[in-house]
C-alpha positions in Angstrom: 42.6 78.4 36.4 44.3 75.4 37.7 47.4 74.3 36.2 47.0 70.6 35.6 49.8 68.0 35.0 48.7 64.8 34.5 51.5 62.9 34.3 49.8 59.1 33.1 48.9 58.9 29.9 45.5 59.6 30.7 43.9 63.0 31.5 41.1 62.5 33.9 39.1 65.3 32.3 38.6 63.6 29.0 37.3 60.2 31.0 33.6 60.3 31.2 32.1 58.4 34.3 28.2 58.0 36.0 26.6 61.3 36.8 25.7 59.2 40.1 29.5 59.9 41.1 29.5 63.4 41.3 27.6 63.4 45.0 30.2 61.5 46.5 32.7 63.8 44.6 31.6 66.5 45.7 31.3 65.5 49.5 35.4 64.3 49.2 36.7 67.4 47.7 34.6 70.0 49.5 33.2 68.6 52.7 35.5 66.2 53.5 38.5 67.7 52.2 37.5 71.2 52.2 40.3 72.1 49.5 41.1 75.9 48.7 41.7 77.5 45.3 45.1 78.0 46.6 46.0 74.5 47.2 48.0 71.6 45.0 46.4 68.3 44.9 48.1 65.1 44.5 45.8 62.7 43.1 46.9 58.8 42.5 44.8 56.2 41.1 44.7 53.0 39.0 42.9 52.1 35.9 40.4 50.3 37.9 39.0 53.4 40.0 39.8 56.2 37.1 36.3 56.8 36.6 36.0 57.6 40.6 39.3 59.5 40.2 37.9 61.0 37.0 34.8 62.3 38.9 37.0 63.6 41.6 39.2 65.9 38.8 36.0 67.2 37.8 35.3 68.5 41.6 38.4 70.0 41.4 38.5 71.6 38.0 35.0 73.5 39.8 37.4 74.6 42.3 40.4 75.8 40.3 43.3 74.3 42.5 46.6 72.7 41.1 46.6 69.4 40.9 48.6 66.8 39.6 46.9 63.1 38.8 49.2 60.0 38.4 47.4 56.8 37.0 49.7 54.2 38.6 49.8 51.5 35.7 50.8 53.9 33.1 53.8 54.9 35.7 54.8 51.1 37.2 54.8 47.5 37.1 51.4 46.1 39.2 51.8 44.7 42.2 53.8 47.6 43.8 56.4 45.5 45.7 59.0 48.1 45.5 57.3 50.8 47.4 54.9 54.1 45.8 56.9 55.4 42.6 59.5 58.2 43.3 57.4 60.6 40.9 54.3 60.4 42.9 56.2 61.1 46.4 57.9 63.8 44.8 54.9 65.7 43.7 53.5 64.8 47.4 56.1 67.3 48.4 54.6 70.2 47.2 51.2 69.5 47.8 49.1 70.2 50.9 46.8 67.6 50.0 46.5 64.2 48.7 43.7 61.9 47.3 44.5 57.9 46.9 42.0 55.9 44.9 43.4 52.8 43.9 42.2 49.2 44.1 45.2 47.6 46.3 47.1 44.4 45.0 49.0 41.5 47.5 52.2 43.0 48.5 51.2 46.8 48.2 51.7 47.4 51.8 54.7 48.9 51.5 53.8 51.1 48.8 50.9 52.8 50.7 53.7 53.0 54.0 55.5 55.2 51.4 52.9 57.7 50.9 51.5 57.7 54.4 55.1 58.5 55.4 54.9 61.6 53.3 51.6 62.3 54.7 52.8 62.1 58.5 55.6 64.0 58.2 54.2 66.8 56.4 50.8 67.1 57.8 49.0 66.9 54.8 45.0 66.2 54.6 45.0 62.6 53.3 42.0 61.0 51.8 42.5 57.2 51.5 39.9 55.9 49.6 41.4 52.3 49.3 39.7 49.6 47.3 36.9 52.5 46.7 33.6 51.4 43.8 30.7 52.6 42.7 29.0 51.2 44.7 30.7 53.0 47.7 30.6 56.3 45.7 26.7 56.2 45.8 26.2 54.6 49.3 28.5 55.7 51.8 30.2 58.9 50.2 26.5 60.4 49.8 26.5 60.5 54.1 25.6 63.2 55.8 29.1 64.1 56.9 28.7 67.1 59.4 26.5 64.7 61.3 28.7 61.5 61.1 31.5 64.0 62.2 29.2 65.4 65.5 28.3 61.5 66.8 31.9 60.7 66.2 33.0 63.4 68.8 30.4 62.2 71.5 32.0 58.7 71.2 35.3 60.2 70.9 34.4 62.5 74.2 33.1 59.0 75.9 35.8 56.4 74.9 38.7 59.2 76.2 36.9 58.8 79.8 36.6 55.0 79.5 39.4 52.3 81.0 38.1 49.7 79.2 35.4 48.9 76.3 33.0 45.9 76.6 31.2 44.3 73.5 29.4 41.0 72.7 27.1 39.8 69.3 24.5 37.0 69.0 26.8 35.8 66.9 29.3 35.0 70.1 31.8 38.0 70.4 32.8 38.3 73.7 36.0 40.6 74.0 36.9 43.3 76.8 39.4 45.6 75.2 41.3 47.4 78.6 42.6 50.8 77.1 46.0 52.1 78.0 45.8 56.1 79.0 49.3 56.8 77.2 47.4 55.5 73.6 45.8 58.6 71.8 41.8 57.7 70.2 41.1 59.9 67.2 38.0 59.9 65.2 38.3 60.1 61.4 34.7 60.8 60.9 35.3 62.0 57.0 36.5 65.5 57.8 39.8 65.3 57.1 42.5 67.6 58.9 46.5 67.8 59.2 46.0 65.4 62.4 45.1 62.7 60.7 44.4 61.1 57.6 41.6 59.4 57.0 39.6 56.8 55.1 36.5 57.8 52.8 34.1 57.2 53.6 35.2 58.0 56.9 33.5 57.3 60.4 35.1 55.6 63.4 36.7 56.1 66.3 40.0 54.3 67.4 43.1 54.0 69.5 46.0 50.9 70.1 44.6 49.3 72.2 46.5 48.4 75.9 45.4 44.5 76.2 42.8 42.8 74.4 41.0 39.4 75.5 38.4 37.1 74.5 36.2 35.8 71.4 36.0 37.9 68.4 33.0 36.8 65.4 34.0 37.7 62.1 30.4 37.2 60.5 30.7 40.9 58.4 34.5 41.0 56.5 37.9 41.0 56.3 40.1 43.3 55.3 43.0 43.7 52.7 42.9 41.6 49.7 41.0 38.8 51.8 37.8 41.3 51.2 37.3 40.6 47.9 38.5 37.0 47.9 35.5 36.0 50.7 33.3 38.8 50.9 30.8 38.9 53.6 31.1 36.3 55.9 27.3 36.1 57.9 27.3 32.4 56.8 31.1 31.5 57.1 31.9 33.5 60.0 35.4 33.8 61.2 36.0 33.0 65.0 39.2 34.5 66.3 40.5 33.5 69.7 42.4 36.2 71.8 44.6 36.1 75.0 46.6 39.3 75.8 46.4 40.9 72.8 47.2 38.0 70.5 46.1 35.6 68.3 46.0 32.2 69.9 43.3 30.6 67.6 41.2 31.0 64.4 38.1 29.0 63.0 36.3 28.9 60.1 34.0 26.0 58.5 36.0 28.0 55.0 39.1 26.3 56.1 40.5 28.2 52.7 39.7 31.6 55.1 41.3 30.2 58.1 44.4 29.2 56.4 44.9 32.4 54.8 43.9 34.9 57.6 46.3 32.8 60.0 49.2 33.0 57.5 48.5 36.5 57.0 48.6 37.3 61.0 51.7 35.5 61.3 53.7 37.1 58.7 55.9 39.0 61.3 56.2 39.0 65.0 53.4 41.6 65.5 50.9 40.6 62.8 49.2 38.5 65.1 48.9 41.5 67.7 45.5 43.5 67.9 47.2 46.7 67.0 43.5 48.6 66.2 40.5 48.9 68.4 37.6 51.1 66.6 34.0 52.2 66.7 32.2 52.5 63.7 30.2 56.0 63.2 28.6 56.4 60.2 25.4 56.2 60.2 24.5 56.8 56.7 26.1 53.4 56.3 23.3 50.4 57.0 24.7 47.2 56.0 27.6 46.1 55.0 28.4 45.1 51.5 31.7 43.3 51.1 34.2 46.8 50.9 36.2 47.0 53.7 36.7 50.6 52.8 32.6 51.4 53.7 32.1 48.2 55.8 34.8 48.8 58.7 32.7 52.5 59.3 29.5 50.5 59.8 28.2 51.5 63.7 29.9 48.6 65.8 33.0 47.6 67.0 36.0 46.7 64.4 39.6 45.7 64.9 42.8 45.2 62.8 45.8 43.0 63.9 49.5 44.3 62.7 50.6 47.5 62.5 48.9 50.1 65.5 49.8 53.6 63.2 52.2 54.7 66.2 53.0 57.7 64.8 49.0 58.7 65.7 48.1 56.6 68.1 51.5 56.7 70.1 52.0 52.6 70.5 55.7 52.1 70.5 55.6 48.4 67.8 55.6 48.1 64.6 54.5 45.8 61.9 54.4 45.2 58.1 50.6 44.1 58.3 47.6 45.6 59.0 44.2 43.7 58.8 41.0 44.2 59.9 37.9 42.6 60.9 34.3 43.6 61.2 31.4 42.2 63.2 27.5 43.2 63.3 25.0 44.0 65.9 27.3 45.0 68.3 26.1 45.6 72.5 28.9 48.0 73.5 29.7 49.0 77.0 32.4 51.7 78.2 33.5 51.2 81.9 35.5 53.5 84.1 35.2 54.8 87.7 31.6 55.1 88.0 30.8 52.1 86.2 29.5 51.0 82.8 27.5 53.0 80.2 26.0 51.3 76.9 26.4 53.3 74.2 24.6 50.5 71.4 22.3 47.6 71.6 21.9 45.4 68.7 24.3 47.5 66.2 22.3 50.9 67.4 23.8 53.8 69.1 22.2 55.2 72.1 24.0 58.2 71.9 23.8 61.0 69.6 25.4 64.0 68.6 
């Protein structure tokens, strides 16, 4: 039997939600995840996503762990400006895995820093299913994981060889991304170890990139809160103009987007920085839909400016930001020594795993 405390108000087991949920569920908590009867569960959520979180309790009740659920309005004031709640870390302590469902508010950053602080140092399998709906619990959680997880590692095998990644769009992208050997690539394909945390739906590849240059097209989304503000952006693309890794110029005929990305980027003196550099992997995603959650996982190339998650990915900066952006049909190249090999034409891999 597991010995739940749920320390909200609510308990997750009396909050009924769409049998439609319990796929998705089920891949997080046993595929993804792969928790043990033995294991404690910390599981933190908002009233927004509690009938996600509420189908997740129900995949672990089936298993029998421990687990403790915190519904994060019925515990603190929204926006979290003054970081995760001491309650939640402190159960994080004693628990070898945690699961964070939670639509995000402005100013939150610092909150999620808090529990992926926890997460780093202790090693714990992290699912971060930021921003996470319905409508990503019945499209991208129901992918094939195993096999998002096997095309991953052929990239991942591939871009650790490469000195440099190539891509352009129809839509004008244009960027050469020249990789620094010291920076570690990881894939977080949805099968979540110690290593690394990772994002479900999961399925990219990435590293910190060593010096970025060129045009990038924004015409799929934005991250953060911008995401839900602009959605997808096919016919108000983004155009973001890089020199040595940073920001020199944004465009937009939304000039409401341009002003509010470019603020965001220049919040410190590394938001403007290309601090991610990422192939999406998972297949069982085909098209985006306006989550950033599912959307930066669609096969192509995505980056984030701010923060490079040094503690993974070895970079030596820092920032309090972290955004990023997604294009579509993607022509990727990876150069090295013996020359260039494609890898996709037109948003298609021509690899497999």
């Amino acid at each position: 039997m597991s010995e739940l405390k749920d320390v909200g108000v609510t308990d997750l087991r009396d909050v009924e939600f769409p049998s439609e949920f319990l796929e998705g569920a089920h891949n997080a908590v046993t595929t993804c995840l792969r928790i043990k009867p033995t294991e404690k569960v910390t599981v933190i959520t908002d009233e927004s996503c509690i009938t996600i979180a509420a189908a997740l309790a129900a995949e672990l009740e089936k298993i029998g762990c421990t687990w403790n659920a915190f519904v994060l309005e019925q515990i603190a004031e929204r926006p979290l400006k003054n970081g995760m709640p001491r309650e939640v870390l402190d159960d994080m302590e004693t628990s070898q895995v945690s699961i964070f469902a939670v639509q995000v508010q402005p100013n939150e950053l610092r909150s999620r820093m808090d529990m992926t602080d926890v997460v780093n140092r202790r090693h714990m399998r992290h699912a971060h299913m930021v921003n996470i709906t319905p409508e990503v619990m019945i499209q991208g959680m129901r992918a094939d994981f195993n096999a998002v997880d096997r095309l991953s590692q052929v990239v991942l095998d591939k871009v650790r060889q490469a000195t440099y990644v190539r891509a352009t769009t129809a839509a004008g992208t244009d960027i050469r991304a020249e990789l620094n050997p010291a920076y570690k690539w990881f894939k977080t394909s949805g099968i979540i170890s110690p290593e690394k945390w990772g994002n479900l739906p999961g399925g990219e590849c990435f590293t910190a990139p060593g010096e970025v240059n060129g045009v990038f097209v924004v015409d799929g989304v934005v991250g953060d809160f911008l995401c839900a503000r602009y959605g997808i952006l096919r016919d108000t693309p983004l155009t973001i103009e890089i020199v040595r890794n940073r920001i020199t110029a944004v465009s937009s005929e939304n000039k409401e987007l341009e002003r509010e990305f470019w603020s965001y980027t220049h919040t410190d003196e590394n938001s403007d920085r290309v601090g991610e550099f990422a192939i999406g992997t998972n297949i069982g995603v085909e098209r985006v839909i306006g989550n950033i959650l599912q959307d930066e996982k669609f096969p192509g190339i995505h980056i984030a400016f701010g923060d490079p998650y040094g503690a993974h990915t070895g970079a030596a900066w820092k920032s309090t930001t972290h955004i990023d952006v997604v294009g579509l049909s993607f022509n990727i190249w990876l150069g090295g020594p013996e020359g260039e090999e494609q890898i996709m034409r037109e948003g298609k891999f021509l690899v497999h795993g």
